[in-house]
Steps between C-alpha positions, in 0.01 A plus 500: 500500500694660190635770680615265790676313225695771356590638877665134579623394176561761247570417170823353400745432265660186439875396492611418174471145428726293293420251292127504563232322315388762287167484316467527140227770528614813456143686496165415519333175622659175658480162274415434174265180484179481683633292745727695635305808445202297749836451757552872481135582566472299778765756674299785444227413584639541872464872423861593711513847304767609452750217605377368165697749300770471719517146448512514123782810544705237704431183238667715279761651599645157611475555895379119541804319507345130517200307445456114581179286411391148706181353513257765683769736572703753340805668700661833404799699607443883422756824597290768628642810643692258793810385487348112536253349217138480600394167515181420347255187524192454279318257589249325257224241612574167381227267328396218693633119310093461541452842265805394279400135413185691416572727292778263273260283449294803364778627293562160364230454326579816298846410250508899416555586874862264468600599200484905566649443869765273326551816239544771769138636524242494697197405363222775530237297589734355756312680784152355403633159586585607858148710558316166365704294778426812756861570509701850344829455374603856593467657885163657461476587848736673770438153750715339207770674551744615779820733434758636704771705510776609750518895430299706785200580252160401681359450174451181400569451153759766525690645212795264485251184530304699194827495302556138531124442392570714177802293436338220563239553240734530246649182577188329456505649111792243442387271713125411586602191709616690758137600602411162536836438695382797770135293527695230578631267205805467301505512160634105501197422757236640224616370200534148676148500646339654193673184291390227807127622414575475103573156589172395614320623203650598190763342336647785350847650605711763436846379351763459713318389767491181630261257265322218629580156498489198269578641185208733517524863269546832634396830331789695302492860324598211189247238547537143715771366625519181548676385832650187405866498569575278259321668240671814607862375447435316222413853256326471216490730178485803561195715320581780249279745691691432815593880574202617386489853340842645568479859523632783738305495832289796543624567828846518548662410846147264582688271722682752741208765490325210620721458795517811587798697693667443803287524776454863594818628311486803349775581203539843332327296213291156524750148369215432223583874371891436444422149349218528299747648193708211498197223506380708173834492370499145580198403347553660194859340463324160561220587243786563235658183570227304439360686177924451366492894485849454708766292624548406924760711607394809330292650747516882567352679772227751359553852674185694593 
């Protein structure tokens, strides 16, 4: 069979592609958390050879040009040695509404699970949940899964549906949502169902959601907070302790780390890296303020 292969397609080289997605691995392994590291070993597991590095040589040298994610599909445009983009498929099997209403309701009863999804990660004992429901949250078996691409390669995953998966993977390091968007639910959808099965149990809620009626309290990072409107607009004194201990946060940038970049962009350098100076500079500036160690309109860009 391999020396069929090489008789009716040789290996090739690819046209330079421009503006590809390229990943940010330059060496080495795919993904960095262990979810995206279990996304990656579902791949090779399929044991394609070869194709494999091939795959990772064309997720990095930016020859997949596009990448789009709905619910139990993910489409991908990739320039292979023709002219014309390969198209690819991947196919993911959806959970039933049965299997999701299931497992929320096992999720909910867990506040850690929401909080760490909420957070950006994936909680690791995330996948023990869906083996104690009989379900898996990643494809665990080939059935689960059904790719395609357009180029003339028999093999099926080939090495330009093995780049997308390697891209893919390191998507799911910024964002773990997306895996549960390929099995089938939004992001929306989960958070939503996980908070209609709070409802019927505990009373506790996550601030800024919405609370329940008739005055009752929701949870805050602060304490209670009473819904009363009235009460609300009315203020009251406000505590001495109200900001807490006011230092400078230990991680700099939290917010927009949090949030991640643009999905599958690829800079010379990461956003965080050219902003994470200036929120230092920043906090430090406001630190002075408040300790009277300067005056507002004095601030001065640290170098280095």
């Amino acid at each position: 069979m391999s020396w069929r292969y090489r008789e009716y397609f040789p290996r090739s080289t690819p046209k330079t592609a421009k503006g590809g997605i390229k990943a940010q691995s330059k060496r080495g392994g795919f993904g960095e958390t262990w979810w995206a590291k279990r996304w990656i070993a579902v791949l090779e597991s399929f044991n394609i050879g070869a194709r494999l590095g091939r795959g990772r040589s064309y997720a990095r040298s930016g020859q997949v040009l596009s990448i789009d994610i709905e619910k139990g599909v993910a489409k991908a445009k990739v320039q292979g040695s023709r002219t014309k983009p390969y198209e690819i498929t991947i196919n993911v099997k959806p959970l039933s509404q049965a299997s999701w209403k299931k497992l929320t309701k096992a999720l909910s009863s867990q506040v850690i699970f929401v909080a760490k999804l909420l957070s950006g990660e994936m909680p690791r004992d995330i996948e023990q949940v869906f083996n104690e429901t009989g379900l898996s949250l990643f494809p665990d078996k080939l059935k689960d899964l059904a790719t395609n691409c357009s180029c003339p390669d028999w093999s099926n995953p080939c090495k330009h549906i093995a780049a997308v998966y390697y891209l893919l993977g390191e998507e799911f390091d910024r964002n773990p949502f997306l895996i549960f968007k390929l099995r089938g639910m939004e992001r929306e959808e989960l958070l939503a169902c996980l908070g209609e099965m709070d409802k019927g149990g505990s009373k506790a809620k996550f601030q800024g959601t919405d609370g329940p009626p008739g005055g009752e309290e929701t949870l805050s990072p602060a304490g209670p907070i009473n819904a009363d409107g009235e009460a609300f607009w009315k203020g009251s004194e406000l505590p001495d302790d109200l900001l807490g201990e006011v230092r400078i946060p230990s991680m700099n940038a939290a917010l927009m780390k949090r949030l991640g970049n643009f999905p599958f962009w690829r800079g010379n350098r990461l956003l965080h890296e050219h902003l994470e100076p200036v929120y230092l500079n920043a906090s430090q500036y406001g630190m002075d303020i408040f300790l009277c160690e300067t005056e507002p309109g004095n601030f001065k860009e640290k170098k280095g």
